[in-house]
C-alpha positions as CSV (number, residue, x, y, z in Angstrom):
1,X,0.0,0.0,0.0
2,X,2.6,2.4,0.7
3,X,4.5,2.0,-2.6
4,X,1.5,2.9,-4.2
5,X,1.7,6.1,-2.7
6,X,4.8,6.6,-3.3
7,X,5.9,6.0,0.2
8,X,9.3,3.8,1.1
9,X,8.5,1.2,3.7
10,X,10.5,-1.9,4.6
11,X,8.3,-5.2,4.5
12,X,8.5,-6.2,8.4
13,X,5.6,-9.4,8.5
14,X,2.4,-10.9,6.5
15,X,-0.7,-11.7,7.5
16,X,-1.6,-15.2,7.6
17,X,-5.4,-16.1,8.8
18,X,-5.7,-16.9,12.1
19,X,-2.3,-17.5,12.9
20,X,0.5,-15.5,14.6
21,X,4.7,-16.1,13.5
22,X,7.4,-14.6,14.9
23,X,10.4,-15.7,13.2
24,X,14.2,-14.4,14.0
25,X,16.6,-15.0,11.7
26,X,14.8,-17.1,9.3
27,X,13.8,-19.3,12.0
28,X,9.8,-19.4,13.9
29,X,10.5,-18.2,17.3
30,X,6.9,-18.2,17.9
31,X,3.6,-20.1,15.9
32,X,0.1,-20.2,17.9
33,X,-3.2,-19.9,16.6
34,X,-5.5,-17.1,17.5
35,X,-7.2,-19.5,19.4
36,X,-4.2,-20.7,21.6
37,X,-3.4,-17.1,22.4
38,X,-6.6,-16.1,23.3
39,X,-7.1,-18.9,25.7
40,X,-3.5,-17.8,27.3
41,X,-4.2,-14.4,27.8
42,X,-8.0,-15.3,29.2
43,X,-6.5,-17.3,31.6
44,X,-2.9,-16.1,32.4
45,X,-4.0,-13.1,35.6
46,X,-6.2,-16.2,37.3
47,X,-3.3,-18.8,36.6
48,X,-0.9,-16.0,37.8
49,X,-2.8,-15.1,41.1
50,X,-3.6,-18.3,41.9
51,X,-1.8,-20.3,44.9
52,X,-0.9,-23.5,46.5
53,X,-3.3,-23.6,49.6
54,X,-0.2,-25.7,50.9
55,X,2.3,-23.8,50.3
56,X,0.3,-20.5,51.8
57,X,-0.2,-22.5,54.9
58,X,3.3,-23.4,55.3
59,X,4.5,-19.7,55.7
C-alpha cells in the first residue's frame, strides 16, 4: 500500500489467517493460533494469582 503512494517502507511481516509467526533470523521463534493465544491471555491473571493452599499454609 505504501508503494503505491509513493511512500518507502520496509516489509517487516504478513498476514496469515488466524495464525501469529514470529520468526528471528529465518527461523519461527513463535507459531500459535489465535485461538491458543486467546485462551492464554484469558486465563494467564487467574493462573498468575492463583496459589498452592499448601504452600500459603506453610508460611
Amino acid at each position: 500500500v505504501a508503494g503505491r503512494h509513493g511512500i518507502a517502507a520496509d516489509v517487516i511481516g504478513e498476514t496469515i489467517p488466524e495464525k501469529l509467526e514470529i520468526s528471528l533470523d529465518g527461523r519461527a521463534a513463535v507459531s500459535a493460533t489465535v485461538g491458543e493465544l486467546s485462551t492464554a491471555y484469558e486465563g494467564a491473571l487467574e493462573a498468575a494469582l492463583r496459589t498452592d493452599p499448601e504452600l500459603v499454609a506453610a508460611d
